[in-house]
C-alpha positions as CSV (number, residue, x, y, z in Angstrom):
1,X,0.0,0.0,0.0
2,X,1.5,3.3,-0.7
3,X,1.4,5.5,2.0
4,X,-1.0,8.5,1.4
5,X,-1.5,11.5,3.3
6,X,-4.6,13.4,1.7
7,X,-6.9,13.8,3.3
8,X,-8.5,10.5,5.0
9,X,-11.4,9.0,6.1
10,X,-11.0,8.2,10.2
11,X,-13.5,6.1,12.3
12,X,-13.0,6.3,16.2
13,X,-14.3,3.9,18.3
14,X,-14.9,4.9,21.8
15,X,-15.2,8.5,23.1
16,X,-13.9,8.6,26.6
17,X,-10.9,10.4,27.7
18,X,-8.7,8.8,25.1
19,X,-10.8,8.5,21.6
20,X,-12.4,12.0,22.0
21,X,-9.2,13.9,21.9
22,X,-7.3,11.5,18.8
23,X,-10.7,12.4,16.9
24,X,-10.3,16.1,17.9
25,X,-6.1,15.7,16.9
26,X,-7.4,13.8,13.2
27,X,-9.9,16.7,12.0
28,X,-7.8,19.2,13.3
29,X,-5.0,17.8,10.9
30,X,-7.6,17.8,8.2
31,X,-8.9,13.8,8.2
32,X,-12.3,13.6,7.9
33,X,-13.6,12.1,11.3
34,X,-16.7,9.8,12.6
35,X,-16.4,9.8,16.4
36,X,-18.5,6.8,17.8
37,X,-19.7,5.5,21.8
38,X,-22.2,3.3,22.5
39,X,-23.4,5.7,25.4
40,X,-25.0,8.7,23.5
41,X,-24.0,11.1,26.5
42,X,-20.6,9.8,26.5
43,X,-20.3,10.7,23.0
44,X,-22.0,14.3,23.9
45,X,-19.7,15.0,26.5
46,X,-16.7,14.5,23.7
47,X,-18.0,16.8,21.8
48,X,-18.7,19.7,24.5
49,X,-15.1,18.6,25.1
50,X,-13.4,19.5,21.8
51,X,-15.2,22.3,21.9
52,X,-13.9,23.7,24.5
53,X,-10.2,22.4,23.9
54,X,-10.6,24.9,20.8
55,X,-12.2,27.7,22.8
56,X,-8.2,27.4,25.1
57,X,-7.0,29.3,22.1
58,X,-3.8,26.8,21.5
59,X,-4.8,25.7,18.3
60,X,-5.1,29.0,15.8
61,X,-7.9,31.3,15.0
62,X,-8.9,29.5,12.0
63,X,-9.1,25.8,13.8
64,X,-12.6,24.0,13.9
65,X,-14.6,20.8,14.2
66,X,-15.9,20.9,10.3
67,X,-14.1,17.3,10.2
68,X,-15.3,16.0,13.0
69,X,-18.8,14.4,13.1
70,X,-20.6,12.5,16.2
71,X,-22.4,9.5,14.7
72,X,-24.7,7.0,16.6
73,X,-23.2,3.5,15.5
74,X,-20.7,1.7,13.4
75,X,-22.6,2.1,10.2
76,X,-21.3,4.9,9.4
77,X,-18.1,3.2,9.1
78,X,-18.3,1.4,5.9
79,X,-16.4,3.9,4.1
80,X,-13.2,4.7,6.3
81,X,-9.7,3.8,5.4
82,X,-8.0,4.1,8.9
83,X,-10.2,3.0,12.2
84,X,-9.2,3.2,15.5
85,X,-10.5,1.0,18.5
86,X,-10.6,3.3,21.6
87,X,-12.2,1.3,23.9
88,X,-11.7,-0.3,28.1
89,X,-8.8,-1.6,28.4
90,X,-10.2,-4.9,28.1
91,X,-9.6,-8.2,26.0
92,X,-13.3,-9.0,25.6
93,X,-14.4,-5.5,25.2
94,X,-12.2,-4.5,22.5
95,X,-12.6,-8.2,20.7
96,X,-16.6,-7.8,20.1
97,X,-15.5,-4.5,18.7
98,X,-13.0,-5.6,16.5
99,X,-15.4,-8.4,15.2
100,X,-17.9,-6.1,14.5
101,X,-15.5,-4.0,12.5
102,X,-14.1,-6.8,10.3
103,X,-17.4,-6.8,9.3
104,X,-18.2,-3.7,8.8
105,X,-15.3,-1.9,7.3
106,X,-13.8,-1.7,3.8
107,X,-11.1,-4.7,2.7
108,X,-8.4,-2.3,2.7
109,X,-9.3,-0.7,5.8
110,X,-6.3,0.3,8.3
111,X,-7.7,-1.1,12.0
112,X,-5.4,0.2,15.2
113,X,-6.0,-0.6,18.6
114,X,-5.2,2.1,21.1
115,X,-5.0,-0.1,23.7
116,X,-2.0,0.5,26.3
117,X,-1.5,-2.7,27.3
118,X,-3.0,-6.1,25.9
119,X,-0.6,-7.8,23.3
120,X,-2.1,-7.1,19.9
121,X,-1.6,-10.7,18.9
122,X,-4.5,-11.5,21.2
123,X,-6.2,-9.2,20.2
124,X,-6.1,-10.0,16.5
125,X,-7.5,-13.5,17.2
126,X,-10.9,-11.1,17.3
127,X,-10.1,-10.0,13.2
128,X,-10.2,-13.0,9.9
129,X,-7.2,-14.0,9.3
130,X,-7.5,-11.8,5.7
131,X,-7.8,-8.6,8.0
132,X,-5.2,-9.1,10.4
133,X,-2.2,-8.2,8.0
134,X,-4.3,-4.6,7.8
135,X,-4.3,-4.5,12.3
136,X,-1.7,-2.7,14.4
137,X,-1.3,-0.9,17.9
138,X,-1.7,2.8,17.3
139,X,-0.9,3.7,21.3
140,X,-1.0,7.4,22.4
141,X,-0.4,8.9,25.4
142,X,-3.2,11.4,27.4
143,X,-3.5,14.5,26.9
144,X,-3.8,13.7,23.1
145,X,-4.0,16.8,22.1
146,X,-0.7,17.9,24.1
147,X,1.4,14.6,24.1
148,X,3.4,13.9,21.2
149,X,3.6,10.3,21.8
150,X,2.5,7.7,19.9
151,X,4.3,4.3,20.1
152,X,2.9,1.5,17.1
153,X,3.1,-1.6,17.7
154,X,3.2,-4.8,14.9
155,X,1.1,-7.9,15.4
156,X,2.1,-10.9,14.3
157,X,1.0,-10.5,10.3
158,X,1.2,-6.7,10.3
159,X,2.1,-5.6,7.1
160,X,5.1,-3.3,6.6
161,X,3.4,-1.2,4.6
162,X,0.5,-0.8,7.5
163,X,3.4,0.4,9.9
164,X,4.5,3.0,7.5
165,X,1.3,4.1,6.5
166,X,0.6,4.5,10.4
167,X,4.1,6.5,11.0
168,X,3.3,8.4,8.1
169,X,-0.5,9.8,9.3
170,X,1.0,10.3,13.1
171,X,3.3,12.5,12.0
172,X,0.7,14.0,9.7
173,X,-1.2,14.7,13.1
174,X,1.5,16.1,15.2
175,X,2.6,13.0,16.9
176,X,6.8,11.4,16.4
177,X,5.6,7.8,16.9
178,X,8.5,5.2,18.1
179,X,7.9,1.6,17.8
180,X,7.7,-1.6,20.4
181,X,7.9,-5.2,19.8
182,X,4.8,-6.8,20.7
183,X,4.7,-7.2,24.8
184,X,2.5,-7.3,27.0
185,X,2.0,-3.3,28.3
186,X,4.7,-2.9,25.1
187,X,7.8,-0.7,25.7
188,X,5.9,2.4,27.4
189,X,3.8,1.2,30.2
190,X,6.3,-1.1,31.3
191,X,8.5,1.3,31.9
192,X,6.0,3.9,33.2
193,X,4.7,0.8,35.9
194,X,7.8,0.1,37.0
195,X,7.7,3.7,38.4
196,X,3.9,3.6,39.2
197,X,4.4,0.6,41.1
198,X,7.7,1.4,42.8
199,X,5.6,4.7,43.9
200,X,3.1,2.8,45.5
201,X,5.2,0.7,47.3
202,X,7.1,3.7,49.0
203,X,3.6,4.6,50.2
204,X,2.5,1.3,51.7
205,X,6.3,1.1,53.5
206,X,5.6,4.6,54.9
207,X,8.9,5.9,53.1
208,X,7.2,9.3,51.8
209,X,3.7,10.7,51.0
210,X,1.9,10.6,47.6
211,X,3.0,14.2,47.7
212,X,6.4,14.0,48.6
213,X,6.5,11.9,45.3
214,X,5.1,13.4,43.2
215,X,7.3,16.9,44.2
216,X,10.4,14.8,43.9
217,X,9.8,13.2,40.8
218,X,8.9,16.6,39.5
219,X,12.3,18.5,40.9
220,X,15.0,15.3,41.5
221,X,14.0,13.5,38.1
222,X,12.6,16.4,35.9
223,X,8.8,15.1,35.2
224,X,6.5,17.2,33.9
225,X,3.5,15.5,36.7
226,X,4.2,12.8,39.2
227,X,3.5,9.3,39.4
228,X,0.2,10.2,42.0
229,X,-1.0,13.1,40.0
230,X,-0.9,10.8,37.0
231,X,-2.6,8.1,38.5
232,X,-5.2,10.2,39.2
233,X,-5.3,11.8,35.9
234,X,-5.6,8.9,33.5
235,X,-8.3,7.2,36.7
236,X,-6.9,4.5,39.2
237,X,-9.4,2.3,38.2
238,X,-7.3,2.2,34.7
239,X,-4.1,1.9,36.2
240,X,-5.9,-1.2,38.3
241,X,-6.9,-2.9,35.1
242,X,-3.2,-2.6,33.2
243,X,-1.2,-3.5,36.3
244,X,-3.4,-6.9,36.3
245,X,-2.5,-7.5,32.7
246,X,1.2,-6.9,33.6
247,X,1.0,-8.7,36.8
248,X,-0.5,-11.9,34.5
249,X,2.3,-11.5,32.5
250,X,5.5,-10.5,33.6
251,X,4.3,-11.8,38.0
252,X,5.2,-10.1,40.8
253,X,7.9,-7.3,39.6
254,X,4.5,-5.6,39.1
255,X,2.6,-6.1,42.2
256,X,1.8,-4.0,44.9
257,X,-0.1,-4.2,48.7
258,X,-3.7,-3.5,48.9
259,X,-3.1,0.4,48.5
260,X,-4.3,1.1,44.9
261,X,-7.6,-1.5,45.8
262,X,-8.8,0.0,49.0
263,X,-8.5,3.4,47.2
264,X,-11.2,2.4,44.5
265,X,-13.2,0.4,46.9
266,X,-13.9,4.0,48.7
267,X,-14.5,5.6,45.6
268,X,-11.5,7.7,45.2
269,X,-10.7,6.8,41.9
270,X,-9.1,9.9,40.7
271,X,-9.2,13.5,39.6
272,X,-12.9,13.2,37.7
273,X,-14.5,11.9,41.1
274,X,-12.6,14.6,43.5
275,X,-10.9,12.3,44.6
276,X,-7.6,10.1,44.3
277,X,-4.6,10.0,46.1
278,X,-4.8,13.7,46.2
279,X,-7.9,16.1,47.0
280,X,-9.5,17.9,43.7
């Protein structure tokens, strides 16, 4: 497949905090965009969302959402060249939407998984075996619109030509993608959950505060956010789910005490509830 960057037609599956914002990244770059959720306020709440990302002024007078259209179901994706799966970070989840997909989408249709974690072998069990040459991992990093991160990740039968077309459009959006073998939690969250979970561990031996991390992570080490603040951001119920799959994988360098569950179990699950390891 040559590698073309007019202007494309982009499905995104899944319009939480990660698909809303790499919908909002692909129109704003020109592609034209169908945003989907299966919760209709979900997919509302995206939209009030990239509206107000434009109204911050960081993207230019003459930015707008011309390319980016809220659509009810996967339909309306019979048409699109690249999709992207956007869904919870789960195995079972993500497979039914695959499936549906493959069924749905054009034979020479581009189908990345954002997933952050789950090997995309496994994943491409979900796909025939005629589509899986056309899957990949397309894995960005939150904020989407302010990260330039984007690490791509070849399954099994991924095509060459699929990996370059997918460099090629993340860089046409503003990301500088890297690459990872295929690895459970790939090259990125296994080395951003050795820190997480080194973090917690101070915490349960009583060696510093969730705030004392965080500042010396920030002024020892040079990070933008700490490890806490992080957690909190991207929810603690997430970071739950992908320190299981990494915990399944790679056993205990990954596991913690009870900290991270009792902190969900009470409801403090992070920054969008109030409430994580810090006060909001």
């Amino acid at each position: 497949m040559a590698v073309e960057l007019a202007r494309q037609k982009v499905g995104v599956v899944g319009a939480g905090m990660m698909g809303r914002e790499i919908g909002f990244v692909f129109a704003l770059a020109g592609h034209e965009v169908v945003l989907t959720d299966a919760d209709p306020a979900a997919l509302d709440a995206a939209m009030d969302h990239s509206r107000d990302l434009l109204a911050s002024g960081r993207f230019g007078a003459d930015a707008d959402l011309a390319n980016l259209t809220p659509v009810a179901d996967l339909s309306a994706f019979g048409d699109r060249s690249l999709v992207i799966e956007a869904v919870f970070e789960d195995a079972e989840i993500k497979g039914g939407v695959l499936r549906e997909l493959d069924d749905i989408c054009p034979a020479e249709c581009v189908i990345a998984s954002n997933t952050s974690s789950i090997p995309i072998a496994t994943l491409a069990e979900s796909l025939s075996p005629a589509r899986r040459s056309r899957f990949l991992g397309m894995h960005f990093s939150s904020p989407v619109s302010r990260m330039e991160f984007l690490e791509l990740i070849s399954g099994r039968e991924t095509a060459d030509e699929v990996m370059d077309f997918a460099d090629a459009i993340g860089r046409d959006v503003g990301k500088a993608p890297t690459r990872s073998a295929d690895v459970a939690g790939f090259a990125s969250n296994r080395l951003l959950f050795a820190l997480l979970t080194e973090a917690i561990r101070l915490v349960e031996e009583g060696v510093a505060t969730p705030e004392d991390i965080d500042a010396t992570c920030r002024l020892a080490l040079g990070h933008p956010v700490g490890p806490f603040r992080l957690m909190d951001r991207i929810s603690n119920t997430l970071v739950r789910d992908v320190q299981r799959i990494l915990t399944d994988a790679y056993g205990a360098r990954y596991e913690t005490g009870s900290a991270l569950e009792d902190l969900i179990e009470r409801g403090h699950t992070g920054r969008r509830a109030g409430r994580g390891w810090h006060r909001y």
